[in-house]
Every structure is written in structure tokens, then in C-alpha cells.
N, C-alpha and C positions, 0 to 999 in steps of 0.2 A: 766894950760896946756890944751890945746884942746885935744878931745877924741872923739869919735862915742860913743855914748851912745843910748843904745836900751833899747823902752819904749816896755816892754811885754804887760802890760796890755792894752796899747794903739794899737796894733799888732796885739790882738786878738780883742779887738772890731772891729778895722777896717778890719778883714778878707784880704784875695785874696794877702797873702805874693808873689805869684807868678806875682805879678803885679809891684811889686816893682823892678824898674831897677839895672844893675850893669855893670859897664863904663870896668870893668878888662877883659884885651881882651883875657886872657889866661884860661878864666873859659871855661868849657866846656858848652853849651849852655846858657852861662851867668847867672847861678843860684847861684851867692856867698854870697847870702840873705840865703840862706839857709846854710847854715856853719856858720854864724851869730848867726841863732835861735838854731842849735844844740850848739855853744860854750855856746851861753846866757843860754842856758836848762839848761848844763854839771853844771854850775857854781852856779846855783838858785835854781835849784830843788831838785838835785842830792842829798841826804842825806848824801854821804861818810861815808853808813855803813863799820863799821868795820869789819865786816863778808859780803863782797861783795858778794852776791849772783851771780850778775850781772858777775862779774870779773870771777869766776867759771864757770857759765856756755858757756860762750865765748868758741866755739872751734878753734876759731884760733889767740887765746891768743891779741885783739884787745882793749882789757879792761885792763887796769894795774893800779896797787896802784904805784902812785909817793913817793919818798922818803919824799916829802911835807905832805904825808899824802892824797892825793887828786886822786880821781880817774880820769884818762885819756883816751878817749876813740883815736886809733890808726889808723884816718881814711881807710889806704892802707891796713892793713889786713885784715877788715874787713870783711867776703862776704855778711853781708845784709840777714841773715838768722833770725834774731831778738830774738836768744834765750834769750841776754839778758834785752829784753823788757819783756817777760816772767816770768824770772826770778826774775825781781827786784816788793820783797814786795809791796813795795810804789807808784807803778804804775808813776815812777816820768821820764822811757825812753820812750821817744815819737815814734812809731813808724817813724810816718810821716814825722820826719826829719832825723831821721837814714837810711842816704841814702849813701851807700856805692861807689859808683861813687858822687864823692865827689866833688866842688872847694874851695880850701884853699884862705879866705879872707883876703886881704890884708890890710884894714883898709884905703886906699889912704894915708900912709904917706908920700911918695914919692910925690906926687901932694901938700900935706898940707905943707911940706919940701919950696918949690918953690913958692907956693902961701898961706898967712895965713889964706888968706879970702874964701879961697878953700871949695866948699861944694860937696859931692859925689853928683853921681844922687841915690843912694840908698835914701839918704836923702833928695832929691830930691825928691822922686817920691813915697816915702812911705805917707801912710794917716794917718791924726793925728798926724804930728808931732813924728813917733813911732821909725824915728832915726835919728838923729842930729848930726851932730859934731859941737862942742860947748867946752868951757872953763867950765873945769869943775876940782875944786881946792880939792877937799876933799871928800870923803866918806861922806855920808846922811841916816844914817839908818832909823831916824824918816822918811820920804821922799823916803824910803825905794830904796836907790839909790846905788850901792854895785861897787867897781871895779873889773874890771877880766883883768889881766897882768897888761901894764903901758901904754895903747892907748885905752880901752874901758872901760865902765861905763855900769851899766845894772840898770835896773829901773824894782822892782817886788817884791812882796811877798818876802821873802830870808825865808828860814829853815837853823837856826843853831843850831847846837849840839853844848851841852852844854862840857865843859869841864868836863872832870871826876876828882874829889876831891878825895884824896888821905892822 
């Protein structure tokens, strides 16, 4: 199955995310590179402490624990006040893309739907190869290659908590 898969580590060496295009004409100033990096963060970095700090200090309840167990951050309620950048131990909420005027990424399924060989201009235009859509069949942890839903793949360090034994 093809996916966009975002290379962090490649993102951050190449700098200047803002450089990187995006073809969806319903973003507001064409920035859905960055809803990217916030999903890719939420899913890599995120610790999913049990005792959300993060979640708590939210005041307008924009952080929530999913029934998944997964913390969700609510881009619309938002307002970008960053308490819970503050608030999280692990220094793992980036300000810099908790950006509360938000565009929600589409992933180009609709485009990949009608063409197979379809490549976004994200993928296009990023440097280093830091986002691809591409076939990609499985989970790689060695490779440190992780999926987030059922159309992206993230490529990064991953922190996983351990299951608790009981």
C-alpha cells in the first residue's frame, strides 16, 4: 500500500519546512506541511503519559486521552496559548508547530485514488527525500519506521512505553 511517509530526521537536517509546497487549495496560506510535522510529533514523541500533564493543563479542553489510550490534540479548540507545551515533563510539544490556525492534511488520496504514480508537490519539493509517498508494506522498527493511521508512515526515533506487568 502506498503511504506519505515523513522522514524527521531528514526534515530536520534539511531545515526551512516552510519551503516545502502544498498543492491543497483549501489550506489557508498553503501550510499543510505543517499539520504533518504536528501529526508526525503527536505520534513519535508524545510519551502518552498516563497522568497527562499536558491534557490538564489545556484550558479549553483541546488535549484529550482517546479511548485508544492515545493522547489527541483538537486542532479547533485550540487558542495557541501553549500551556501545554509548558506543561509536558518531557519537553516532547513543539511549540513551533502548535499552531492553532491550523490546515488539516489531506494526504493526496483523492489524487493517488485516480493516478498510482501520483506524487504530491510536498514530496516534491521537500529536501532529502524527508517525504515520499511510496509502498510501503509493514512496520520497520529496526529502521525505525512506525505507522500513524492507514495512509502515513513516519520515520524517527519512536519512545515506547513499556507495557505494565501485572
Amino acid at each position: 500500500m502506498k503511504r506519505l511517509v515523513i522522514d524527521i530526521p531528514a526534515l530536520l537536517e534539511a531545515g526551512k519546512p516552510e519551503k516545502i509546497g502544498c498543492e491543497y487549495f483549501y489550506h489557508r496560506k498553503n501550510l499543510g506541511q505543517f499539520s504533518l510535522l504536528e501529526v508526525a510529533e503527536f505520534a513519535i514523541y508524545c510519551r502518552q503519559c498516563k497522568e497527562a500533564f499536558c491534557v490538564t493543563a489545556c484550558p479549553k479542553e483541546a488535549l484529550e486521552r482517546l479511548e485508544s489510550g492515545l493522547i489527541k490534540r483538537f486542532n479547533m479548540r485550540c487558542v495557541g496559548c501553549k500551556s501545554c507545551v509548558l506543561a509536558c515533563p518531557f519537553g516532547t510539544i513543539f511549540p513551533e508547530v502548535i499552531n492553532y490556525i491550523t490546515a488539516k492534511c489531506d494526504l493526496c488520496l483523492n489524487q493517488l485514488k485516480s493516478n498510482p504514480d501520483y506524487q504530491p508537490l510536498c514530496a516534491k519539493t521537500a529536501l532529502n527525500q524527508a517525504i515520499q509517498m511510496k509502498e510501503v508494506a509493514a512496520e520497520d522498527p529496526k529502521n525505525h519506521l512506525y505507522f500513524f493511521g492507514e495512509n502515513m508512515a513516519i520515520i524517527s526515533q519512536h519512545w515506547r512505553q513499556k507495557e505494565d506487568k501485572v
